[in-house]
C-alpha positions as CSV (number, residue, x, y, z in Angstrom):
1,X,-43.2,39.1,1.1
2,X,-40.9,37.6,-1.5
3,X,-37.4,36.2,-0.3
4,X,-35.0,36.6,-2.7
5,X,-31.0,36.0,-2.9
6,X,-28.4,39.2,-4.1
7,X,-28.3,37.3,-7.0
8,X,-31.8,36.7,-8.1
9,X,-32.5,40.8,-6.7
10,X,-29.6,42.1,-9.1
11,X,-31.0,40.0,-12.1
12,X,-34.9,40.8,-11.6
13,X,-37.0,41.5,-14.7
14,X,-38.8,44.0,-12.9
15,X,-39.6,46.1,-9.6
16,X,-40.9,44.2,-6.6
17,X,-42.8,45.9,-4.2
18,X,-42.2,44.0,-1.2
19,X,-39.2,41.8,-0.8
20,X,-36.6,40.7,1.8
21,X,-32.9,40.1,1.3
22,X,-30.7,38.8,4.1
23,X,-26.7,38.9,4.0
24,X,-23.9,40.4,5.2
25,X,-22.4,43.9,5.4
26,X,-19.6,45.0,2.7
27,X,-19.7,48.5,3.5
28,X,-21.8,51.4,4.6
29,X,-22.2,55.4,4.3
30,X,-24.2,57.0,6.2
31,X,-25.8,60.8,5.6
32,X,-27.9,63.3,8.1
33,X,-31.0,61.9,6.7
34,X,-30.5,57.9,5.7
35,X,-27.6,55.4,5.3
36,X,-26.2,53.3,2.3
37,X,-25.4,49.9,2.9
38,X,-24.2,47.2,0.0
39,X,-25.2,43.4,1.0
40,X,-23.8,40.5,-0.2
41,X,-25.1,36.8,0.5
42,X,-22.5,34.7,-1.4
43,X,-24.4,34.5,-4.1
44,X,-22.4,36.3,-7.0
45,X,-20.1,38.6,-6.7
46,X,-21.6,41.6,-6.9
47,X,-23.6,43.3,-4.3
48,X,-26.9,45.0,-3.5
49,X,-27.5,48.7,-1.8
50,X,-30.0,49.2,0.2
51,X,-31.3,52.9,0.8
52,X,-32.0,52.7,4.9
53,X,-34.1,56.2,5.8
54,X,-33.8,57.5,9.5
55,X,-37.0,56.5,10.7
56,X,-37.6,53.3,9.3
57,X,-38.2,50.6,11.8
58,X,-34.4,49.2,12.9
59,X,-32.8,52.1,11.7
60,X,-31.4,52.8,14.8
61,X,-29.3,50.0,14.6
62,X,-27.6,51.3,11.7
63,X,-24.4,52.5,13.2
64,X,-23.7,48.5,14.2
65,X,-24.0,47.3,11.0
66,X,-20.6,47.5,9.8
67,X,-18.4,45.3,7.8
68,X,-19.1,41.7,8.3
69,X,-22.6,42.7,10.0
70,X,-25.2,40.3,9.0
71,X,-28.8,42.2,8.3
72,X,-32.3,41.1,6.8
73,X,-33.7,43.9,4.7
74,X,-37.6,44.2,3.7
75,X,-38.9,46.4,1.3
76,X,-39.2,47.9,-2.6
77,X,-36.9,46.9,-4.9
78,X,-36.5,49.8,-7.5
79,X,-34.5,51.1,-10.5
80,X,-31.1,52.1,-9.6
81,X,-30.3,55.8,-10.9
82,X,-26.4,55.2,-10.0
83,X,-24.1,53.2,-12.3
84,X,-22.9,49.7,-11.8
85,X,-26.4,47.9,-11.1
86,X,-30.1,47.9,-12.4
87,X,-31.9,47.5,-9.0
88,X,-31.5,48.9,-5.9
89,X,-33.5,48.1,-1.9
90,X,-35.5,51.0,-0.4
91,X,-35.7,49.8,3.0
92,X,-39.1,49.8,4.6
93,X,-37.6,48.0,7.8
94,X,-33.9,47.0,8.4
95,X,-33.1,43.9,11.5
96,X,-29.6,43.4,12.5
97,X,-28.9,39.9,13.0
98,X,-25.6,39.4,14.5
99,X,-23.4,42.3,15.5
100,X,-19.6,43.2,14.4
101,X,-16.8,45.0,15.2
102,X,-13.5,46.5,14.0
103,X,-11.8,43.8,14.8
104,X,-13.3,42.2,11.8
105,X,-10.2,41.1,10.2
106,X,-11.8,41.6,6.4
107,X,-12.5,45.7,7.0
108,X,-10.2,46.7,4.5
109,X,-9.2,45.5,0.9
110,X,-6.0,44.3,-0.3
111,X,-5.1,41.2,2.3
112,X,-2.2,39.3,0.9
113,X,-3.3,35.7,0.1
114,X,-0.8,34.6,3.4
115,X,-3.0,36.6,5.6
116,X,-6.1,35.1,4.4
117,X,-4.7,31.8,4.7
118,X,-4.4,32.7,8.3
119,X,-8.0,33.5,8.6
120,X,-9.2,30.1,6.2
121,X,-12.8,30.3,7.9
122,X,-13.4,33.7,7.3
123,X,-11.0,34.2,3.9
124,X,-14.7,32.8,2.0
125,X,-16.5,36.3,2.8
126,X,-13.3,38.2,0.9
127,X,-14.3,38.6,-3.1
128,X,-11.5,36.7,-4.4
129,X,-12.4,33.3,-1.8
130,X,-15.9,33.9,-2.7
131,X,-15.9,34.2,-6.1
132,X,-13.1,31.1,-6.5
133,X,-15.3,28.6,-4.3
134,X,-18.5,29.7,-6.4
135,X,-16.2,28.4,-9.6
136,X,-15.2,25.4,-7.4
137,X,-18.9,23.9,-6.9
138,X,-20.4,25.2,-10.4
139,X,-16.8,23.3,-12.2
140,X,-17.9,20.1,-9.1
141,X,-21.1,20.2,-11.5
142,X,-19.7,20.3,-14.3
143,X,-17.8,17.1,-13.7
144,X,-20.6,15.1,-12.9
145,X,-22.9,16.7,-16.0
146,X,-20.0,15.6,-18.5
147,X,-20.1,12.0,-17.5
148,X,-23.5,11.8,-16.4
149,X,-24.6,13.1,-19.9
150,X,-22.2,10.3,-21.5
151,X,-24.1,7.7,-19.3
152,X,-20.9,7.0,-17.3
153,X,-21.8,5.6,-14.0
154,X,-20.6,7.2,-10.7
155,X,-18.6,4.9,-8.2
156,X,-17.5,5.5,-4.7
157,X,-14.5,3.8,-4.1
158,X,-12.7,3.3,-0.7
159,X,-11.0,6.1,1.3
160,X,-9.3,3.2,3.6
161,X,-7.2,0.7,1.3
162,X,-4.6,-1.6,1.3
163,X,-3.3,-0.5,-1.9
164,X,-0.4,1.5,-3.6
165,X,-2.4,2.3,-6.7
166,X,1.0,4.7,-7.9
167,X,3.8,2.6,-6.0
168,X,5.2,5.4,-4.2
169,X,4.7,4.7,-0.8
170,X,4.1,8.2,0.4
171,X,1.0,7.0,1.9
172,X,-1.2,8.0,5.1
173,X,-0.8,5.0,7.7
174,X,-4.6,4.0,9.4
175,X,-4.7,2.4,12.5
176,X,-6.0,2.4,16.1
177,X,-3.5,1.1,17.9
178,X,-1.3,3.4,20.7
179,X,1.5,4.9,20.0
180,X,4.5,3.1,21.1
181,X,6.6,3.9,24.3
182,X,9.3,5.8,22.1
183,X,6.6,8.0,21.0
184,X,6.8,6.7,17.7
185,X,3.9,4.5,15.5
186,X,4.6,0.4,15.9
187,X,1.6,-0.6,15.4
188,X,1.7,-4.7,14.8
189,X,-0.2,-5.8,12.1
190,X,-2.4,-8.6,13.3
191,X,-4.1,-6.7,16.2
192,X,-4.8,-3.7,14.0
193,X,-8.5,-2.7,13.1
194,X,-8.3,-4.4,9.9
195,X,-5.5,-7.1,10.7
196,X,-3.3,-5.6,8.0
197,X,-1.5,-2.6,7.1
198,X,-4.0,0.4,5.9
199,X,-3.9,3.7,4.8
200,X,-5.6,6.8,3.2
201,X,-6.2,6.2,-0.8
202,X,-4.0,8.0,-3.2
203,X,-6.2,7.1,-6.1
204,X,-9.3,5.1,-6.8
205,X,-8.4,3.4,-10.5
206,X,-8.0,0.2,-9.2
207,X,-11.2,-0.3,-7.2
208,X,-12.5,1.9,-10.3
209,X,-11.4,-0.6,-12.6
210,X,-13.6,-3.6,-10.9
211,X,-16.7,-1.3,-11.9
212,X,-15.7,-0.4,-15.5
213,X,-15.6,-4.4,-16.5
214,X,-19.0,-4.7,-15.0
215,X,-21.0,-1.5,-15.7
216,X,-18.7,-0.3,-19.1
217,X,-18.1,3.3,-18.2
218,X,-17.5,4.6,-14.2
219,X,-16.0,7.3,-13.1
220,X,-14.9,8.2,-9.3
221,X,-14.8,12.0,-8.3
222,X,-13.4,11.6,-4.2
223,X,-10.6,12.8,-1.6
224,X,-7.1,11.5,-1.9
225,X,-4.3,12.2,0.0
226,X,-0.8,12.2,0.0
227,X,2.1,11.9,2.8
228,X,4.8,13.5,-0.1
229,X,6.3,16.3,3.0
230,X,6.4,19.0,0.3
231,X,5.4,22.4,1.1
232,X,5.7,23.8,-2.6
233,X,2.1,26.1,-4.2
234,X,1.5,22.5,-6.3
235,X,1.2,19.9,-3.4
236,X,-1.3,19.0,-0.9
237,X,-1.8,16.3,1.6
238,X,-5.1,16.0,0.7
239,X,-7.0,16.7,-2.6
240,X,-9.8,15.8,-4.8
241,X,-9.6,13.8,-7.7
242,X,-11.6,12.9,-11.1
243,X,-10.7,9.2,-12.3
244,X,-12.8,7.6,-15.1
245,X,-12.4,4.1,-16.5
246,X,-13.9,2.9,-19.5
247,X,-14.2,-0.8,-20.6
248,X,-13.7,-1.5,-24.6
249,X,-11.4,1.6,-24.7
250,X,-7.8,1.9,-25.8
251,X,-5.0,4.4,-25.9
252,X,-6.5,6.5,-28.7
253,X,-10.0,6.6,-27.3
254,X,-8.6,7.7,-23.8
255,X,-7.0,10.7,-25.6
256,X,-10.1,11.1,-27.3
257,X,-12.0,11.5,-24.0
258,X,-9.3,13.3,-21.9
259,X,-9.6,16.2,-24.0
260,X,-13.4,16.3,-24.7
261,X,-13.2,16.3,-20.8
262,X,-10.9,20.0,-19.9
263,X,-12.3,21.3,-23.2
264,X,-15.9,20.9,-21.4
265,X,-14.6,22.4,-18.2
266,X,-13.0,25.4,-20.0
267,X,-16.5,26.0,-21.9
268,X,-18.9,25.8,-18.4
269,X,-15.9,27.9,-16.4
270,X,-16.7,30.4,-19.3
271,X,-20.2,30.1,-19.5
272,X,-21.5,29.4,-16.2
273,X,-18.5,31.8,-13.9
274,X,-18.2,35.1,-16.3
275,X,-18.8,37.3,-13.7
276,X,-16.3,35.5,-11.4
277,X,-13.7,34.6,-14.3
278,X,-13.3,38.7,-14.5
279,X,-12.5,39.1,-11.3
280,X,-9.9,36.5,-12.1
281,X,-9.2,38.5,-15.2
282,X,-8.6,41.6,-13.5
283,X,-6.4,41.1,-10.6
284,X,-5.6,37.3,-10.9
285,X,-4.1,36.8,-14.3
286,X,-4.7,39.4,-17.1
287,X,-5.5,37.6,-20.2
288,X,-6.9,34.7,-18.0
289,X,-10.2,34.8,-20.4
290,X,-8.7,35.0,-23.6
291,X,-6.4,31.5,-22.9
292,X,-9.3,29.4,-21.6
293,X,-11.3,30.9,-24.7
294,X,-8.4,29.7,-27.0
295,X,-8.2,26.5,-25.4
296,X,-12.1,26.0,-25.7
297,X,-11.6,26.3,-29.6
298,X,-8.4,24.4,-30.3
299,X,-7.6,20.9,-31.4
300,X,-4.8,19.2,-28.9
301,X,-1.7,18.5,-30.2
302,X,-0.5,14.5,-30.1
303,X,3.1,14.2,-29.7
304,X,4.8,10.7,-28.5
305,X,7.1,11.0,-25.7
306,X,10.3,10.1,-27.6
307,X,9.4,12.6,-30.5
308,X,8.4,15.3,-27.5
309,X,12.4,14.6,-25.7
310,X,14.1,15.8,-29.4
311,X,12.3,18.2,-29.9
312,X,13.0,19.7,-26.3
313,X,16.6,18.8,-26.9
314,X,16.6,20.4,-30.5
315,X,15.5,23.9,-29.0
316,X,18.2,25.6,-28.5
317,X,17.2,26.4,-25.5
318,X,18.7,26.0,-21.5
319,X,16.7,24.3,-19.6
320,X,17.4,23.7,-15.4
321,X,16.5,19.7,-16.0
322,X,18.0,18.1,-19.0
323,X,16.3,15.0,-20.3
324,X,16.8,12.2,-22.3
325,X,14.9,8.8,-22.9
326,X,13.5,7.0,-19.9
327,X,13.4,10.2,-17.6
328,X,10.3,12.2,-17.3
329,X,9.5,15.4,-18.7
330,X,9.6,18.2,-16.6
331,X,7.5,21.8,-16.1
332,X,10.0,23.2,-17.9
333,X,9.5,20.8,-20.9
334,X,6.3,20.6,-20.7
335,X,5.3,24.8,-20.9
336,X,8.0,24.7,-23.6
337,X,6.0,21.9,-25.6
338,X,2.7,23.9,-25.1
339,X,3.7,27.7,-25.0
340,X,6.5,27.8,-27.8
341,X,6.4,24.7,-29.8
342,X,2.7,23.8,-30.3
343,X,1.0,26.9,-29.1
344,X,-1.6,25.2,-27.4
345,X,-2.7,22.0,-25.6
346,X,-0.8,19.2,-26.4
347,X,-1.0,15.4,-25.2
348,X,2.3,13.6,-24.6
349,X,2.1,9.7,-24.8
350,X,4.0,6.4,-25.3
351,X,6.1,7.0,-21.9
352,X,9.2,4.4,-21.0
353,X,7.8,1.6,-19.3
354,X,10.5,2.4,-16.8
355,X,9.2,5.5,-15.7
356,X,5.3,4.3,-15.2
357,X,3.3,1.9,-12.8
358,X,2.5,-1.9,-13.9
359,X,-1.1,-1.4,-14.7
360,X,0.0,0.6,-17.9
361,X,-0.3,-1.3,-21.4
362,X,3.2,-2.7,-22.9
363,X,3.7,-1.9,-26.0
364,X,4.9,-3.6,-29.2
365,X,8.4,-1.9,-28.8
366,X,9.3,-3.5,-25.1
367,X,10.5,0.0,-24.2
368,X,7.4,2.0,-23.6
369,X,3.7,2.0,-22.4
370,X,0.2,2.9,-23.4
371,X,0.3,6.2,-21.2
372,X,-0.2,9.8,-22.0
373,X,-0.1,13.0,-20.2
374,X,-2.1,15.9,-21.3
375,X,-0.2,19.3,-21.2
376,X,-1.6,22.9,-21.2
377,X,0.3,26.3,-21.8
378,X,0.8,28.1,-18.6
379,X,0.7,24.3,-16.2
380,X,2.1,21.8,-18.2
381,X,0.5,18.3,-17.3
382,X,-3.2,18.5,-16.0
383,X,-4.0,14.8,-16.8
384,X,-2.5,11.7,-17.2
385,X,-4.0,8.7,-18.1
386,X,-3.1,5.1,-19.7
387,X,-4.5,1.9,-21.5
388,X,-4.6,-0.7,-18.6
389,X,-2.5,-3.8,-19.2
390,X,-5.9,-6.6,-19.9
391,X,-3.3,-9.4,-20.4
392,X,-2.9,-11.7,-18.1
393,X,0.6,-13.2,-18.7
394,X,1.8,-9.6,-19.4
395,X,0.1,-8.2,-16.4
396,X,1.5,-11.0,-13.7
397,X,5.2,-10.6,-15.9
398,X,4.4,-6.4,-14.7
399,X,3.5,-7.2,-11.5
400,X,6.3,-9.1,-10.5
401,X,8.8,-7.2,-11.7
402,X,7.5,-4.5,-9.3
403,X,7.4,-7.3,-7.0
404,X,3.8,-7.3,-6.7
405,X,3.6,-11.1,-6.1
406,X,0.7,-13.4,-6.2
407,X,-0.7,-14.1,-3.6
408,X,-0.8,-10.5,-2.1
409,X,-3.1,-7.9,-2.1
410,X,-3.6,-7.5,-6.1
411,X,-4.9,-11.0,-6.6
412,X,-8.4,-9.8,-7.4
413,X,-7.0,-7.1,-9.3
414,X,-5.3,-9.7,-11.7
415,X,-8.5,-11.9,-11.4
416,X,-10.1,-9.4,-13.4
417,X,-7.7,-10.6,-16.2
418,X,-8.8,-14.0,-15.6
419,X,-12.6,-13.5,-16.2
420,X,-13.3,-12.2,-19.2
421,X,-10.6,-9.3,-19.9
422,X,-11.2,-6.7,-22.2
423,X,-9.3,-3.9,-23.0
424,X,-10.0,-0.8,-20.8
425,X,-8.7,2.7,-20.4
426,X,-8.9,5.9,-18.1
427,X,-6.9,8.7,-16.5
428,X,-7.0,11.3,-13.4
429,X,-7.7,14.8,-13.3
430,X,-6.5,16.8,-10.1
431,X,-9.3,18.7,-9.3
432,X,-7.5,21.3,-7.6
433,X,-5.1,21.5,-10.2
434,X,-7.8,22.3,-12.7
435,X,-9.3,25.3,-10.4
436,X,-6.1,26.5,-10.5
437,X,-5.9,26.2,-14.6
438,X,-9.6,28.1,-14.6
439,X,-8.8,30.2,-11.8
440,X,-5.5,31.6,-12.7
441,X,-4.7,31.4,-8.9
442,X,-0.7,29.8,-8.6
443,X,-1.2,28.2,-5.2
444,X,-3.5,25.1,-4.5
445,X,-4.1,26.1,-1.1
446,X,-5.8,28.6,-2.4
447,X,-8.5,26.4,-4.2
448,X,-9.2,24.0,-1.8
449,X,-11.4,25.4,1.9
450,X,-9.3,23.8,3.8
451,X,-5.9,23.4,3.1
452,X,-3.9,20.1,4.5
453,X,-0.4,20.7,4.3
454,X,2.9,19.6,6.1
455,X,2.6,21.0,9.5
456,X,-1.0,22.4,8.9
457,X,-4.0,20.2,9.5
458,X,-6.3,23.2,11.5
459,X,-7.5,26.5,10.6
């Protein structure tokens, strides 16, 4: 007896004359004389029907195996004379393995994406969850084959740090001592786990960075989490996020790579997640396949950011956020740059030094830094990256102007200045955020199992 998956059944070469398929219930008719079911495993979207005889051995357990059912089928897999697939089961025996009932909250189709977030450890069984979490790991690999085939090395760097990488503060505090008597967190410093102040990582480029100027080219691919108490479709407490860092590398080269990078992940979504990317095409976002193939072909435009704020301000056009040197682009500017201006992809960079953290590069012009975003019709920015400041005079005169002193935590990230510097370069990629891209699906919670949000840390 041959096990196969719904996948591997539906894509046979040939009849089998003895197989077994195990999954879970979609739907079921039944006649006087035998009993349709369609089976799906997880495996691909589609699912198998299985022809169930009266008579066969657990056939009379049919009438229990409704929706969400879980069944093992053995028997003959056979040409299909109906439409839609090439094979289908004829049963020779039929097991029910665990039970439903109509309280099965997935019996019928059309659940708003609200109610499924309700239900987040069932909402994978649903087509749409199924068929977005299948993109999720094969896009995971895809990561991993880029760099890995680029002989990039992959680094694990800390969950637990004492480090702002971004500056913002909006970090999650770590500690095991009590909370205090007012009910609030007072925890004092020097009888903590660690006998500092730590919290959850925001990024891994710093720790990244201690890697790329021993191994050349690393790359981190981890949680991160954020304590910014928005509740918009674009934020999450915690996320996953893809940082390389190469040694030897400037501005130009990390531009180079950033969009070798999403054009790869735009060409394995459409090769590797076709039958999924047209459920997304069909009730997700029409034309979905058509913008990643156009992406997947075009050459990304390079604009510098003072050149990209006249030519938003030379539109013609309202926006709800006007801008001007030294503030940052917004979604607004950004689809406008992309969707109406360039047409495509475009990467934004020389920012003002004002707006970025002290790692970036200083430029020549003493206004602006080696930074870039990249931008994508339909998003906006999807990536932004920077030439790391390798200087050591320039990098202390950075760091304590964001009063990063020395003597603090970022001595041994300015040591790597010390001991042999070289110029080095990288950028982050929001995992989620890329789902979303390939997806066509507007809300991250929706691309990630588990969602952590404000006020939502459970099922």
């Amino acid at each position: 007896m041959q096990s196969l998956n719904v996948r591997q059944a539906l894509h046979s070469d040939s009849a089998l004359p003895e197989v077994e398929v195990s999954g879970w219930v979609r739907t079921r008719r039944d006649s006087k004389t035998f009993s349709f079911i369609e089976i799906n495993d997880g495996s691909c979207l589609a699912s198998l029907q299985a022809i169930i005889d009266v008579g066969v051995p657990g056939s009379e357990n049919v009438s229990q195996m409704g929706t969400g059912a879980s069944v093992r089928v053995r028997g003959e897999l056979v040409a299909s004379p109906g439409k839609g697939q090439s094979w289908e089961l004829k049963a020779t025996e039929v097991e029910l393995i665990g039970a439903t009932d109509e309280s099965f909250p997935l019996q019928k189709k059309g659940h708003s994406l609200e109610y499924l977030r309700e239900i987040a450890h069932l909402r994978p069984r649903s087509n749409l969850f199924g068929a977005v979490f299948r993109t999720r790991s094969r896009i995971s690999h895809a990561i991993h084959s880029f760099f890995q085939e680029r002989e990039f090395f992959h680094v694990h760097t800390p969950i637990i740090t004492g480090s702002d990488c971004e500056g913002a503060g909006e970090m999650f505090r770590v500690t095991t001592l009590p909370v205090g008597a007012d009910g609030k967190d007072t925890p004092k410093d020097a009888e903590d786990f660690f006998r500092k102040p730590t919290y959850l990582t925001v990024s891994g480029q710093l720790e990244g960075e201690t890697f790329a100027t021993a191994l050349g080219k690393i790359y981190t691919f981890g949680p991160t989490f954020r304590a910014e108490n928005s509740n918009t479709s674009r934020h999450a407490a915690e996320f996953w996020m893809v940082e390389p860092e190469v040694a030897f590398c400037d501005l130009a080269g990390d531009m180079d790579l950033a969009e070798e990078f999403l054009r790869h992940l735009v060409t394995a979504a459409l090769d590797t997640c076709s039958e999924d990317l047209g459920l997304f095409n069909k009730f997700v976002e029409k034309g979905l396949i058509e913008r990643l193939e156009k992406l997947a072909s075009q050459k990304f435009a390079r604009i510098p950011y003072r050149e990209a704020v006249e030519i938003v301000n030379k539109s013609g056009k309202k926006f709800d956020y006007p801008v001007e040197f030294g503030l940052n682009l917004q979604s607004e500017h950004e689809r406008y740059l992309t969707e109406e201006h360039v047409g495509g992809p475009a990467i934004v960079f020389d920012y003002p030094d004002a707006i970025k953290p002290f790692y970036m590069r200083a430029n020549d012009d003493g206004e602006t830094v080696a930074a870039m975003d990249v931008l994508v019709p339909g998003v906006g920015e999807i990536i932004g990256g920077s030439q790391r400041e390798e200087r050591p005079d320039v990098l202390a005169a950075r760091m304590a102007k964001h009063n990063l002193t020395e003597g603090g935590d970022y001595d041994w990230y300015a040591d790597l200045r010390k001991f042999g510097t070289v110029p080095h370069a990288g950028f982050g990629l929001g995992f989620e955020r890329i789902l979303m891209y390939l997806t066509g699906v507007q809300n991250i919670r929706d691309v990630i199992p588990f969602p952590r949000t404000p006020g939502n840390a459970g099922f």
